[in-house]
PDB file of N, H, CA, C and O in Angstrom:
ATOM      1  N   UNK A   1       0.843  -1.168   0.000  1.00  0.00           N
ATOM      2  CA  UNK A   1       0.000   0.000   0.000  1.00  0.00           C
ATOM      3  C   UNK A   1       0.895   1.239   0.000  1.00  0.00           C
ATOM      4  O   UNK A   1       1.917   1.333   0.679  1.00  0.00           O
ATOM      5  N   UNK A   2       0.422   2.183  -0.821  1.00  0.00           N
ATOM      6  H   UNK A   2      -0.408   2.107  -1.373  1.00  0.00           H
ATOM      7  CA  UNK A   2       1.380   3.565  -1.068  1.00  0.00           C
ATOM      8  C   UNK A   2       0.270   4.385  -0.331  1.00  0.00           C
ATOM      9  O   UNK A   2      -0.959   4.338  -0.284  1.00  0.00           O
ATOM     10  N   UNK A   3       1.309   5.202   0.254  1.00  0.00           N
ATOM     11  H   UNK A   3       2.307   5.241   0.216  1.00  0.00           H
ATOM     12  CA  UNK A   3       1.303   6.579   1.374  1.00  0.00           C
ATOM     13  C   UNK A   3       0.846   7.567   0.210  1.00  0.00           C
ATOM     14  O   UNK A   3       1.370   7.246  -0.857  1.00  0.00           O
ATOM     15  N   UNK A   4      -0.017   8.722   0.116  1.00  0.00           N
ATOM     16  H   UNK A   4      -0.442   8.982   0.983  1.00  0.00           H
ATOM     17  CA  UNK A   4       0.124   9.742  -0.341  1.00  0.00           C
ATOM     18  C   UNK A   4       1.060  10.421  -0.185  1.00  0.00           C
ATOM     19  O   UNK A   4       1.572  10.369   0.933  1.00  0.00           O
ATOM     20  N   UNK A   5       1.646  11.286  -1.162  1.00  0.00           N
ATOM     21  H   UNK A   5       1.229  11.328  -2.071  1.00  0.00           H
ATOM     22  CA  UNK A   5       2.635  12.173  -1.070  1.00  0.00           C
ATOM     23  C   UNK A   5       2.452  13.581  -0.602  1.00  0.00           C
ATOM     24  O   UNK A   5       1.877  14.382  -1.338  1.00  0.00           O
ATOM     25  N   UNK A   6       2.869  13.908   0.482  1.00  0.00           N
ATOM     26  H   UNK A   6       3.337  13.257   1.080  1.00  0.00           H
ATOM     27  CA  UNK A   6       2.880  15.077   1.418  1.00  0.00           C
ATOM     28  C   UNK A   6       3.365  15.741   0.234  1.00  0.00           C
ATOM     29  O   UNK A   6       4.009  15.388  -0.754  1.00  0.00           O
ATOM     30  N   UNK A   7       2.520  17.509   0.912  1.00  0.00           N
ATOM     31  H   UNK A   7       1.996  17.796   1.714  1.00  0.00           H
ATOM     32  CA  UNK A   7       2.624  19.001   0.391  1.00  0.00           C
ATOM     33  C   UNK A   7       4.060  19.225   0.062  1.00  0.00           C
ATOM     34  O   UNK A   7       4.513  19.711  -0.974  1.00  0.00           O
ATOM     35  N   UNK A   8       5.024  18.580   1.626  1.00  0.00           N
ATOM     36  H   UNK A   8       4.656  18.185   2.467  1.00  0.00           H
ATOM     37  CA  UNK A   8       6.552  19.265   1.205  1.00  0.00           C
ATOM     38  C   UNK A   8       7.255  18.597   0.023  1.00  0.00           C
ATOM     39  O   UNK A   8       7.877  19.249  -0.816  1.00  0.00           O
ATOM     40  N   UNK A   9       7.133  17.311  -0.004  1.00  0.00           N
ATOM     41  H   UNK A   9       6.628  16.781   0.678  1.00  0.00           H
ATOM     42  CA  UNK A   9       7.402  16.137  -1.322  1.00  0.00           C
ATOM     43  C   UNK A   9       7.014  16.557  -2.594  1.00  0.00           C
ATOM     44  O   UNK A   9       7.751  16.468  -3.576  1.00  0.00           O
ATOM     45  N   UNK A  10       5.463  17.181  -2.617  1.00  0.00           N
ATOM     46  H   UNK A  10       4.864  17.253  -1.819  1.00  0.00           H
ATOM     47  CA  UNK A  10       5.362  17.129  -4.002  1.00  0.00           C
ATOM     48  C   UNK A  10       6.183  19.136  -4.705  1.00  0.00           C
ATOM     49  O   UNK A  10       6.671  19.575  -5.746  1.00  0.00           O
ATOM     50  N   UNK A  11       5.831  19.695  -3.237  1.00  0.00           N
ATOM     51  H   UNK A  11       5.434  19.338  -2.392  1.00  0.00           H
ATOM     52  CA  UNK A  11       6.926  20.962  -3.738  1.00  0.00           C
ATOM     53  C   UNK A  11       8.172  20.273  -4.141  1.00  0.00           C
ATOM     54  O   UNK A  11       8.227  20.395  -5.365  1.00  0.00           O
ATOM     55  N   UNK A  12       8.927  19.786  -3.831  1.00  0.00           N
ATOM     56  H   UNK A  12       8.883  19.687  -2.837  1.00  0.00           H
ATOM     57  CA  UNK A  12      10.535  19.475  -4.062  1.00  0.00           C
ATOM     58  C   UNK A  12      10.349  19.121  -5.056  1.00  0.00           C
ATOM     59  O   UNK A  12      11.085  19.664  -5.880  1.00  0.00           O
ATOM     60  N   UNK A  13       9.364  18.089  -5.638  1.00  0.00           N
ATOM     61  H   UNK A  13       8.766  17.648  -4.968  1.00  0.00           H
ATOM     62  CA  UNK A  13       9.378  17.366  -7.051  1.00  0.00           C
ATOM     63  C   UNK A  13       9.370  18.300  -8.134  1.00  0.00           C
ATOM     64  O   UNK A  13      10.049  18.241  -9.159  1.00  0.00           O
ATOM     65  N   UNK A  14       8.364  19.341  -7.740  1.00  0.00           N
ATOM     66  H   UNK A  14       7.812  19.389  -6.907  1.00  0.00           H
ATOM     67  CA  UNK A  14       8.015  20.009  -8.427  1.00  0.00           C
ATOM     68  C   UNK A  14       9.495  21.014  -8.835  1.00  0.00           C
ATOM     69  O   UNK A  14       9.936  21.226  -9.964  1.00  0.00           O
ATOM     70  N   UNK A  15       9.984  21.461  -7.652  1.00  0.00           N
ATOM     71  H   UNK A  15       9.625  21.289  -6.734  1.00  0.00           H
ATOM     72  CA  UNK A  15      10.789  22.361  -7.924  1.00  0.00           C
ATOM     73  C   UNK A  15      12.294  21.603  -8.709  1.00  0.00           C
ATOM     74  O   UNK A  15      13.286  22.143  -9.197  1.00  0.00           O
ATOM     75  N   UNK A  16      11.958  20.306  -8.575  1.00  0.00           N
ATOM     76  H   UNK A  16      11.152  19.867  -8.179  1.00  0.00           H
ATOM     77  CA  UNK A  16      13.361  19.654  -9.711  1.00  0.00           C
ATOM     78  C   UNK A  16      13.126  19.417 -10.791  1.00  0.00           C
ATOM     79  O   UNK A  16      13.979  19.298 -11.670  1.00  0.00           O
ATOM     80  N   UNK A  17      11.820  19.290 -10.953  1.00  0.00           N
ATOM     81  H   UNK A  17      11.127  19.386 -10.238  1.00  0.00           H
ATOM     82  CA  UNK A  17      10.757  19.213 -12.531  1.00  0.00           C
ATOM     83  C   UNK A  17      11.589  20.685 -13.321  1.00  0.00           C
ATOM     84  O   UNK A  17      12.243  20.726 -14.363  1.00  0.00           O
ATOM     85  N   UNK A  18      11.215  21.875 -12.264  1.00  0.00           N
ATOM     86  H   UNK A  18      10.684  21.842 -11.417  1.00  0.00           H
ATOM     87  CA  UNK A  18      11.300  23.088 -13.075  1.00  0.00           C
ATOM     88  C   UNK A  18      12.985  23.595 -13.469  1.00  0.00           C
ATOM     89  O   UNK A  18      13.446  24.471 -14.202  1.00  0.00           O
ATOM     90  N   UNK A  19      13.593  22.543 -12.566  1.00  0.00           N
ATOM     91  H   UNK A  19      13.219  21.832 -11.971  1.00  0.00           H
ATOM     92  CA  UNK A  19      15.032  23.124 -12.967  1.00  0.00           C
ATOM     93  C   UNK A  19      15.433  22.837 -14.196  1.00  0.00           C
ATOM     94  O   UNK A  19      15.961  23.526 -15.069  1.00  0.00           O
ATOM     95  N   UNK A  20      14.866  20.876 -14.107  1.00  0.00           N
ATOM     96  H   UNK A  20      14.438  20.316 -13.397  1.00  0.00           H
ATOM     97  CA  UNK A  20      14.857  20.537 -15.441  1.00  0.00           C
ATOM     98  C   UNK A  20      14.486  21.141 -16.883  1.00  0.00           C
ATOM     99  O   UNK A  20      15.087  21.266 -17.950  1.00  0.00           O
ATOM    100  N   UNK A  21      13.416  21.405 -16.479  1.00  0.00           N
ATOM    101  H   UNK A  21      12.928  21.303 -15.612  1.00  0.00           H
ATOM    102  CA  UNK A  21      12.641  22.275 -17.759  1.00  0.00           C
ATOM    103  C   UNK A  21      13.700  23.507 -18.282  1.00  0.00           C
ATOM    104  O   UNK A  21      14.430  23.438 -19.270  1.00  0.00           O
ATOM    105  N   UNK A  22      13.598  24.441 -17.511  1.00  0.00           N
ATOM    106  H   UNK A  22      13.004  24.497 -16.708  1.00  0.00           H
ATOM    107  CA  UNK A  22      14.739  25.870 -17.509  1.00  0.00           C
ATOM    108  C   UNK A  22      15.703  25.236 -18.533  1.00  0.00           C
ATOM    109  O   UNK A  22      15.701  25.562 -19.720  1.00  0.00           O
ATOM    110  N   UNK A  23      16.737  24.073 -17.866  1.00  0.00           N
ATOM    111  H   UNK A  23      16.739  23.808 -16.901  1.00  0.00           H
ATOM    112  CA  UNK A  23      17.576  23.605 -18.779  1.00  0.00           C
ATOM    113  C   UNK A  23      17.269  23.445 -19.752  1.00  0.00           C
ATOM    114  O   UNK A  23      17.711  24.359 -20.449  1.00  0.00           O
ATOM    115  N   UNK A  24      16.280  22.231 -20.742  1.00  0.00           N
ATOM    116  H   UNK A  24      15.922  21.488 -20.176  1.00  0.00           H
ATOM    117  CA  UNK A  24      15.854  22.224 -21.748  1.00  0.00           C
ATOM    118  C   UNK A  24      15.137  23.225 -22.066  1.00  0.00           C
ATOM    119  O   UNK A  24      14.508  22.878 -23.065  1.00  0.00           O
ATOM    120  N   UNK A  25      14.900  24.148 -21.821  1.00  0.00           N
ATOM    121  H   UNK A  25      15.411  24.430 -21.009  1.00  0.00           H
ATOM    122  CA  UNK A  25      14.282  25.338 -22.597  1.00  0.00           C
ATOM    123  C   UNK A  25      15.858  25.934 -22.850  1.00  0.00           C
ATOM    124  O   UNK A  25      16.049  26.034 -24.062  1.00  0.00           O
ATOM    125  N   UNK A  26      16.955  26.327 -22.111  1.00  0.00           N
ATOM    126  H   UNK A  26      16.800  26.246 -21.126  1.00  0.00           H
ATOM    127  CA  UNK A  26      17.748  26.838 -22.733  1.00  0.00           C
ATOM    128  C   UNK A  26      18.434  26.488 -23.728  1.00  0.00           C
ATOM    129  O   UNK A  26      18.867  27.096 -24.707  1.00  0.00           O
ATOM    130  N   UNK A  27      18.517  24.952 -23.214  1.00  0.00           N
ATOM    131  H   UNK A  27      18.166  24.458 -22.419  1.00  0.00           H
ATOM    132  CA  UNK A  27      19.307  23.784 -24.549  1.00  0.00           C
ATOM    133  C   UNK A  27      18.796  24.563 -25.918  1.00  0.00           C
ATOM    134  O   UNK A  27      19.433  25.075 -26.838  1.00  0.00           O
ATOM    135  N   UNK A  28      17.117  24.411 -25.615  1.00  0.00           N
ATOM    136  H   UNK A  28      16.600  23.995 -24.867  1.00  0.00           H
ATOM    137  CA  UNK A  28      16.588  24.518 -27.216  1.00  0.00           C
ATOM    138  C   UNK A  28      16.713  26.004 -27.673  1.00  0.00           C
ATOM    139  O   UNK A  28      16.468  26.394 -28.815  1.00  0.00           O
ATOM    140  N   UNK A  29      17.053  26.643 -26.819  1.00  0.00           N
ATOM    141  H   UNK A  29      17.252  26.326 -25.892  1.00  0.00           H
ATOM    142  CA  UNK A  29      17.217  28.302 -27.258  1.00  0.00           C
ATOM    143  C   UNK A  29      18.855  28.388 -28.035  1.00  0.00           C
ATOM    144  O   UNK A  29      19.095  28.946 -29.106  1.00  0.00           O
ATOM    145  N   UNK A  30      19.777  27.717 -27.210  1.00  0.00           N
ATOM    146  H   UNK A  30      19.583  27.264 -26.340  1.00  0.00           H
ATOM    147  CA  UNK A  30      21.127  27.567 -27.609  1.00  0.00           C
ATOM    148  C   UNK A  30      20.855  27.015 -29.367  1.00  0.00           C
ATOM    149  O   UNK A  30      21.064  27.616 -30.420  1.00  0.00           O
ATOM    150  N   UNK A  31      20.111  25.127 -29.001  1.00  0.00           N
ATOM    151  H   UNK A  31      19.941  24.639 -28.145  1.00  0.00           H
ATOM    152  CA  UNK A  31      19.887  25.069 -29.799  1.00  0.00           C
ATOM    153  C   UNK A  31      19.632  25.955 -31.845  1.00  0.00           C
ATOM    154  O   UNK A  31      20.037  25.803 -32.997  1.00  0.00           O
ATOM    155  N   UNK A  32      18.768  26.765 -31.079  1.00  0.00           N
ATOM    156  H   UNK A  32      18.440  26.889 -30.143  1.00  0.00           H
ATOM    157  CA  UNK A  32      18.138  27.543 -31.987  1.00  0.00           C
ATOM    158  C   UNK A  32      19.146  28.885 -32.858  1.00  0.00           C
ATOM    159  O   UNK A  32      18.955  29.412 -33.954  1.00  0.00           O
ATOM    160  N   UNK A  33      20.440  29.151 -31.627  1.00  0.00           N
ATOM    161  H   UNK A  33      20.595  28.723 -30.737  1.00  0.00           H
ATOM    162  CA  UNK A  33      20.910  30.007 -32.094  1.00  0.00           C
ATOM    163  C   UNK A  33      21.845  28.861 -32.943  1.00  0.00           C
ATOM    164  O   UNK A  33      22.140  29.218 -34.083  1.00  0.00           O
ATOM    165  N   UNK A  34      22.159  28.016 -32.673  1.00  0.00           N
ATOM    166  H   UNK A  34      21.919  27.726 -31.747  1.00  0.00           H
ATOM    167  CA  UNK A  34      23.897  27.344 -33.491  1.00  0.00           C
ATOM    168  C   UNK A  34      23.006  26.750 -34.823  1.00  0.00           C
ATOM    169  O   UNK A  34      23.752  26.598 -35.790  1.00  0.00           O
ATOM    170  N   UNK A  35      21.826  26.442 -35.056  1.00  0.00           N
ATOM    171  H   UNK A  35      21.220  26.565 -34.270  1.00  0.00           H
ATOM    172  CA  UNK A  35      21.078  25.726 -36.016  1.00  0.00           C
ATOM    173  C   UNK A  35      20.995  27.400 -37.222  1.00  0.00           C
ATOM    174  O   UNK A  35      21.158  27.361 -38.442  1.00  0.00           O
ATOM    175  N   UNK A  36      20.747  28.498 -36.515  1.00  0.00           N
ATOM    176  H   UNK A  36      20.614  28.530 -35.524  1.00  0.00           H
ATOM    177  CA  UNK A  36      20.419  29.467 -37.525  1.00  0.00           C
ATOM    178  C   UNK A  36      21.663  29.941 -38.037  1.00  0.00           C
ATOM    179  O   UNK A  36      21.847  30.180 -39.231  1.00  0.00           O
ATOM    180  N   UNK A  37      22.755  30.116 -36.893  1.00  0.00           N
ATOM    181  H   UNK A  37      22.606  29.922 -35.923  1.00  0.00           H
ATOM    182  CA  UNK A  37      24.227  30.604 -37.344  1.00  0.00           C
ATOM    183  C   UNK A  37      24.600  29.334 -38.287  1.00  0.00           C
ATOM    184  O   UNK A  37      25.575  29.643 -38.970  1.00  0.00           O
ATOM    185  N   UNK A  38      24.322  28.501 -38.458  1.00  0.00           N
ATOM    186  H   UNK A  38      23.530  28.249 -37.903  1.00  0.00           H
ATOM    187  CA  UNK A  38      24.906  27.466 -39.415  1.00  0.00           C
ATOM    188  C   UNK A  38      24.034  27.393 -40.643  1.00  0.00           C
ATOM    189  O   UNK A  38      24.601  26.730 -41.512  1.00  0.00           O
ATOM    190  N   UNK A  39      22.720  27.893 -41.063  1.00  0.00           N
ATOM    191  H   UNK A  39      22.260  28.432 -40.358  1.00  0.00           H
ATOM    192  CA  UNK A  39      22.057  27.852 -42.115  1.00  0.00           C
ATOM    193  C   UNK A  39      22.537  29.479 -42.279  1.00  0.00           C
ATOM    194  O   UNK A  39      23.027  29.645 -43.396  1.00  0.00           O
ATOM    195  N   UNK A  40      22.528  30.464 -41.631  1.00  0.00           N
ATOM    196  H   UNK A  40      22.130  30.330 -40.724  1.00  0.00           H
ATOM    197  CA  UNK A  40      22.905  31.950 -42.491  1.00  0.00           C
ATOM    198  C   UNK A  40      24.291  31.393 -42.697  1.00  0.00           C
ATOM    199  O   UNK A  40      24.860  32.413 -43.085  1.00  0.00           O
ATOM    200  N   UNK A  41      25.258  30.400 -42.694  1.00  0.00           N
ATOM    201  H   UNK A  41      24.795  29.571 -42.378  1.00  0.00           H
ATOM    202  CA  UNK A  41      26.790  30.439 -42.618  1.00  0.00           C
ATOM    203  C   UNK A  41      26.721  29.575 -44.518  1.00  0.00           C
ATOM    204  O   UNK A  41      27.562  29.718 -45.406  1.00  0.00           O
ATOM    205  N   UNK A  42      25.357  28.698 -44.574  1.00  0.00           N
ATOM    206  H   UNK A  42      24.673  28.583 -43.853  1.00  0.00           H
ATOM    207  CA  UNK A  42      25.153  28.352 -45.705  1.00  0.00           C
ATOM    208  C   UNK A  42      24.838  26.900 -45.524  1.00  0.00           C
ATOM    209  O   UNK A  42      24.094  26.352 -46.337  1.00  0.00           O
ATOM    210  N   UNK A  43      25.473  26.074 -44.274  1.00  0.00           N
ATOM    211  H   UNK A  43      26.078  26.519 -43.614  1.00  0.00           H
ATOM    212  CA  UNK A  43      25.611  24.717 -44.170  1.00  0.00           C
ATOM    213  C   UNK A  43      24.080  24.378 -43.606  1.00  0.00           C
ATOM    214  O   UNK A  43      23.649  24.804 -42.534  1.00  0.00           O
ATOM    215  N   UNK A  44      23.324  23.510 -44.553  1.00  0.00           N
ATOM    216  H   UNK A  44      23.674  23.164 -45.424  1.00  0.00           H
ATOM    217  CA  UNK A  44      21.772  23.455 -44.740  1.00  0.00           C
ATOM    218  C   UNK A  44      21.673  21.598 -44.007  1.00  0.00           C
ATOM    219  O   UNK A  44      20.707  20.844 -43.888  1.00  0.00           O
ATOM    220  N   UNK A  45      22.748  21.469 -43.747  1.00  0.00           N
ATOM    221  H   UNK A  45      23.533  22.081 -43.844  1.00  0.00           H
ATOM    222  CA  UNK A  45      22.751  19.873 -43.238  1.00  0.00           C
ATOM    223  C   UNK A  45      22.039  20.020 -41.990  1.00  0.00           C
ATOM    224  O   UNK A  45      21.042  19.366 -41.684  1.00  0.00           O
ATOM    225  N   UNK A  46      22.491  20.742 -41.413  1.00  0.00           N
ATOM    226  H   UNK A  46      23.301  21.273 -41.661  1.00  0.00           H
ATOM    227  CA  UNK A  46      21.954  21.013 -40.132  1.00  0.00           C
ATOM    228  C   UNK A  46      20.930  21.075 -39.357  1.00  0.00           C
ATOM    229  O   UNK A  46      20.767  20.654 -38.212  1.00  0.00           O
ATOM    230  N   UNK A  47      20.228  21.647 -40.083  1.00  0.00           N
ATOM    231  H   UNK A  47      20.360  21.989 -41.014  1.00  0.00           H
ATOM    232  CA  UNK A  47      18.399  21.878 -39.987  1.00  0.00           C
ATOM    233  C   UNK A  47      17.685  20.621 -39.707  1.00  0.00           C
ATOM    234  O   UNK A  47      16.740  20.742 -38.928  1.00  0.00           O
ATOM    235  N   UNK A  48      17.939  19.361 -40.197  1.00  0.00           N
ATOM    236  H   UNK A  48      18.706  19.262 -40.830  1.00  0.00           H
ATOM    237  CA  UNK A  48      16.957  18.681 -39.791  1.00  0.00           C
ATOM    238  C   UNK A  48      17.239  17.909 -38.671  1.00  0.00           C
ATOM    239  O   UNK A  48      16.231  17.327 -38.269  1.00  0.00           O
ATOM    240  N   UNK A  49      18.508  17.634 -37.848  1.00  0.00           N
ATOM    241  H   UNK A  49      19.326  18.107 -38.174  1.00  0.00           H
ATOM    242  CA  UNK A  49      19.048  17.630 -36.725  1.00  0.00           C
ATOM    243  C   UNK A  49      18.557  18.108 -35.712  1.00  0.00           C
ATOM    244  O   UNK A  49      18.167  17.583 -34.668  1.00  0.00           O
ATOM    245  N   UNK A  50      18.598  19.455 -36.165  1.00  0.00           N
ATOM    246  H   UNK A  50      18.915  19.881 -37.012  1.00  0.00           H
ATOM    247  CA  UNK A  50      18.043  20.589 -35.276  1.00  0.00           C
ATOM    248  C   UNK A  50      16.651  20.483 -34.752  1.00  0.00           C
ATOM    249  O   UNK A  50      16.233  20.592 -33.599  1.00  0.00           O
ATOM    250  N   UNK A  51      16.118  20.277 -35.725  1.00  0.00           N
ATOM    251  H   UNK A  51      16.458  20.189 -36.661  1.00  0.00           H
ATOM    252  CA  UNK A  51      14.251  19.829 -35.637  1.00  0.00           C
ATOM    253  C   UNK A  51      14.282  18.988 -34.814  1.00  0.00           C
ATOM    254  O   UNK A  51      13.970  19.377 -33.689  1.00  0.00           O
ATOM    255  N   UNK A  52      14.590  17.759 -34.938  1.00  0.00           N
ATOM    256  H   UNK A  52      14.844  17.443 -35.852  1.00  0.00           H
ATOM    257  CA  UNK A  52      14.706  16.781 -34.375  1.00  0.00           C
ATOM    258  C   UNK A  52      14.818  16.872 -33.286  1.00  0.00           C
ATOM    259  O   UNK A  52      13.934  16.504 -32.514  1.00  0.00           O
ATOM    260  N   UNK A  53      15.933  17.388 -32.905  1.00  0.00           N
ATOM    261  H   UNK A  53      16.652  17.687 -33.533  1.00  0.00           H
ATOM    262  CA  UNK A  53      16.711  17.783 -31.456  1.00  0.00           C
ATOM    263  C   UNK A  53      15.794  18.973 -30.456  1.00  0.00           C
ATOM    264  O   UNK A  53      16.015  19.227 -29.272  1.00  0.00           O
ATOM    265  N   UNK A  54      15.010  19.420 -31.105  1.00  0.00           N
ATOM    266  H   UNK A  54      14.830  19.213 -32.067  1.00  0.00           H
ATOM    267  CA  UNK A  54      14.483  20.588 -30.772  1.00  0.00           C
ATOM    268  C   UNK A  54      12.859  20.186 -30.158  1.00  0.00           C
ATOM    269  O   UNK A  54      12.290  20.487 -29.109  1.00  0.00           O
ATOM    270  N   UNK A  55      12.384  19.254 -31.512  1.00  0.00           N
ATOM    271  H   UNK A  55      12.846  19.009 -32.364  1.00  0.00           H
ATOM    272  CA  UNK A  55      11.080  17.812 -31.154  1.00  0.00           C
ATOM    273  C   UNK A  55      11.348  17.028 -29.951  1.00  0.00           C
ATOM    274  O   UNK A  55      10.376  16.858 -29.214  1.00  0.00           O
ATOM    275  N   UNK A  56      12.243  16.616 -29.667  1.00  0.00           N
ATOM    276  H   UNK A  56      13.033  16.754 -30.265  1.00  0.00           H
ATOM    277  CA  UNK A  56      12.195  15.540 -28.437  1.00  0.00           C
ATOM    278  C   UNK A  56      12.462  16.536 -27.488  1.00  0.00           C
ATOM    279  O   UNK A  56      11.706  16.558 -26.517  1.00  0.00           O
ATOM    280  N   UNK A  57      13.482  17.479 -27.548  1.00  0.00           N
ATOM    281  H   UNK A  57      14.097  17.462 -28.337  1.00  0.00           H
ATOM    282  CA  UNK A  57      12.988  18.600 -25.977  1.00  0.00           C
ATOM    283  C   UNK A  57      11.794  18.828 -25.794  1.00  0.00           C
ATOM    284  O   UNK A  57      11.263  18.387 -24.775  1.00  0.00           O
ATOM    285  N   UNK A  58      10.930  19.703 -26.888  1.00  0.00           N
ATOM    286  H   UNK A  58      11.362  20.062 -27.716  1.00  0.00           H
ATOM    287  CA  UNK A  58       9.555  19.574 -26.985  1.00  0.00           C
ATOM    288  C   UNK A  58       8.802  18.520 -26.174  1.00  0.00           C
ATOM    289  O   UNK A  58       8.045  18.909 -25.285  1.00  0.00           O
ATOM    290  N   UNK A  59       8.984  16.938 -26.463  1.00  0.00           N
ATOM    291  H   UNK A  59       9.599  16.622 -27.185  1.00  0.00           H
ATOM    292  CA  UNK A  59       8.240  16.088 -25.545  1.00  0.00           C
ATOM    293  C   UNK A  59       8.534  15.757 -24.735  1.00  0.00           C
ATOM    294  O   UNK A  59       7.753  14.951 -24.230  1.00  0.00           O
ATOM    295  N   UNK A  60       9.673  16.016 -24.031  1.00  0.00           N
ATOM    296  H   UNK A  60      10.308  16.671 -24.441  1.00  0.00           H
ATOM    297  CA  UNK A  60      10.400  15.757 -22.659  1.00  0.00           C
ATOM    298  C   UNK A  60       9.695  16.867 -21.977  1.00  0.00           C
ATOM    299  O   UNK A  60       9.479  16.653 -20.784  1.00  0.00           O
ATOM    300  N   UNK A  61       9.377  17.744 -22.340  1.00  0.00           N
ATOM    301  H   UNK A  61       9.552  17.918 -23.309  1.00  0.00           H
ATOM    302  CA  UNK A  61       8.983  19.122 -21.437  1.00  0.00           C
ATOM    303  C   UNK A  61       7.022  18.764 -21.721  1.00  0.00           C
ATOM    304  O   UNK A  61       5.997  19.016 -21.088  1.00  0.00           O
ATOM    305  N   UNK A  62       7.249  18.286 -22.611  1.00  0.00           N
ATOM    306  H   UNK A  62       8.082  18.080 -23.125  1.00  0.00           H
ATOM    307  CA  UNK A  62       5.334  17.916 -22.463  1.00  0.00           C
ATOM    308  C   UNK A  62       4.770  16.573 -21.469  1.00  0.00           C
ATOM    309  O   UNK A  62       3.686  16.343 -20.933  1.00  0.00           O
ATOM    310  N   UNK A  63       6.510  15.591 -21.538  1.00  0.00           N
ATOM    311  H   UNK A  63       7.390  15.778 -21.974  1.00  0.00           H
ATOM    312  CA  UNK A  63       5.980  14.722 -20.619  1.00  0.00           C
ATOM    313  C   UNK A  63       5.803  15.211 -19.004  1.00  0.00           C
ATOM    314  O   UNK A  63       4.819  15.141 -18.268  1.00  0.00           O
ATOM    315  N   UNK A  64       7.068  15.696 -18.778  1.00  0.00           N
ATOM    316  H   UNK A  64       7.868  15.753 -19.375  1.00  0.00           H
ATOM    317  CA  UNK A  64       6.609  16.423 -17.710  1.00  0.00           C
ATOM    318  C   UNK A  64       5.513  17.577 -16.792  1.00  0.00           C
ATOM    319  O   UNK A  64       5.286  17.900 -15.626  1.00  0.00           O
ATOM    320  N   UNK A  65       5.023  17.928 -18.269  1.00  0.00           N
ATOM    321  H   UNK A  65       5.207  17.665 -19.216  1.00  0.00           H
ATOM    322  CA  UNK A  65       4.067  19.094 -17.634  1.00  0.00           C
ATOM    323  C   UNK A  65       2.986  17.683 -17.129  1.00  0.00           C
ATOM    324  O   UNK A  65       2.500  17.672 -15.998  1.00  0.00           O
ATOM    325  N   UNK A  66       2.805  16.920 -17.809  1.00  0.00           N
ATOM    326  H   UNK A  66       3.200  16.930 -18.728  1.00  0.00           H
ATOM    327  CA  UNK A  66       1.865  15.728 -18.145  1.00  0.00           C
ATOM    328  C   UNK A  66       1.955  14.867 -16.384  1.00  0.00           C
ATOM    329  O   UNK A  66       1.040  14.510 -15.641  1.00  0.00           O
ATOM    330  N   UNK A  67       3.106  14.798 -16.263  1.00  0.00           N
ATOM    331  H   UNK A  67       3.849  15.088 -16.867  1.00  0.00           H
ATOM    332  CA  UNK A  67       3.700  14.167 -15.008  1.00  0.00           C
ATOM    333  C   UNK A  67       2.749  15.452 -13.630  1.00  0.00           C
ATOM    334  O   UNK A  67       2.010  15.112 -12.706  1.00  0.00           O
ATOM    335  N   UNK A  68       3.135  16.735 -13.991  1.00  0.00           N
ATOM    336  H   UNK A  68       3.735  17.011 -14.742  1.00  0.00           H
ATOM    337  CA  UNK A  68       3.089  17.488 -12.758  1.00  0.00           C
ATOM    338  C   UNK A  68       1.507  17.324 -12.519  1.00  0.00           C
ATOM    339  O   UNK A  68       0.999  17.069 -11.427  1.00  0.00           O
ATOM    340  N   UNK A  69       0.760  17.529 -13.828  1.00  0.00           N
ATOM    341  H   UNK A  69       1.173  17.736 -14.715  1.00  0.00           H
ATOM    342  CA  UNK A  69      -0.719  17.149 -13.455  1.00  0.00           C
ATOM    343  C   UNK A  69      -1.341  15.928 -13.104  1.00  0.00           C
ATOM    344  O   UNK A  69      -2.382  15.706 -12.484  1.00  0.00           O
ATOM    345  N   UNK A  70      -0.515  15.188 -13.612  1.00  0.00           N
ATOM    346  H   UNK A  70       0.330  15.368 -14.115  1.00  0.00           H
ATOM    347  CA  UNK A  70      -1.158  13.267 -12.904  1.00  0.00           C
ATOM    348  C   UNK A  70      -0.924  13.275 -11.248  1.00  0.00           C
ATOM    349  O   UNK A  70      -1.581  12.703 -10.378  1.00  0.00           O
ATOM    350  N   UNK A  71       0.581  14.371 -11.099  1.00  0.00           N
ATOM    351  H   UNK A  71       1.115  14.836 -11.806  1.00  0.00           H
ATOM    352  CA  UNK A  71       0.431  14.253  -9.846  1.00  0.00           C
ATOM    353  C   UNK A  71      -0.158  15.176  -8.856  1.00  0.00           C
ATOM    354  O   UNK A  71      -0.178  14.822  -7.678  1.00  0.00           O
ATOM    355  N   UNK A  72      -0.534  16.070  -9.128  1.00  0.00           N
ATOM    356  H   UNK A  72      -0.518  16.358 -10.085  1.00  0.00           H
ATOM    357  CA  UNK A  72      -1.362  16.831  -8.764  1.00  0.00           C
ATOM    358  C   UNK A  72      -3.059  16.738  -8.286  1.00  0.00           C
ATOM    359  O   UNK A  72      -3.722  17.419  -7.503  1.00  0.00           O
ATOM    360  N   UNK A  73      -3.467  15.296  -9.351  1.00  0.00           N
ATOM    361  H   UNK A  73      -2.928  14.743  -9.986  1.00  0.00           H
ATOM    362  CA  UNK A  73      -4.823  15.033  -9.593  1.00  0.00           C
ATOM    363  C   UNK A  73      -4.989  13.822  -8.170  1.00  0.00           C
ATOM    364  O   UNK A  73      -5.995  13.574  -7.505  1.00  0.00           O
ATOM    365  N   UNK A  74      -3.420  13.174  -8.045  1.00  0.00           N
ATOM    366  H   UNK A  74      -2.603  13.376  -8.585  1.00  0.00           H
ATOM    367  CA  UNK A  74      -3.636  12.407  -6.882  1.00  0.00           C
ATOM    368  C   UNK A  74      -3.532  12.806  -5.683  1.00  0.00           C
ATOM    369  O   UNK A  74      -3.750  12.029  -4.753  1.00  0.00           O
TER     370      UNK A  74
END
């Protein structure tokens, strides 16, 4: 049998959720600048890497929002 998770528990979770996030939001901002400096530089290889790389941050940060509300609902 599982314990509910106390107020102070699900703050902490929460607040390592958001560090996480911050990071991948900057990744994909970094991201965004080295993907454009390399298509204005001319090198077009790049771009779909980038997408890519840019898509799975995208669902890492959707799984988690996804996570904070499942746990929230319990």
């Amino acid at each position: 049998m599982r314990r509910p998770i106390s107020r102070d528990q699900k703050t902490t979770i929460v607040y390592g959720i958001l560090c996480f996030v911050v990071l991948v939001v900057v990744l994909q901002l970094w991201l965004l600048t080295a993907t454009m400096n390399a298509w204005l530089g001319g090198d077009r290889t790049i771009l779909v890497t980038g997408a890519v790389v840019s898509l799975v941050a995208f669902i890492v940060n959707c799984g988690l929002l996804r996570y904070v509300y499942e746990m929230e609902r319990r």
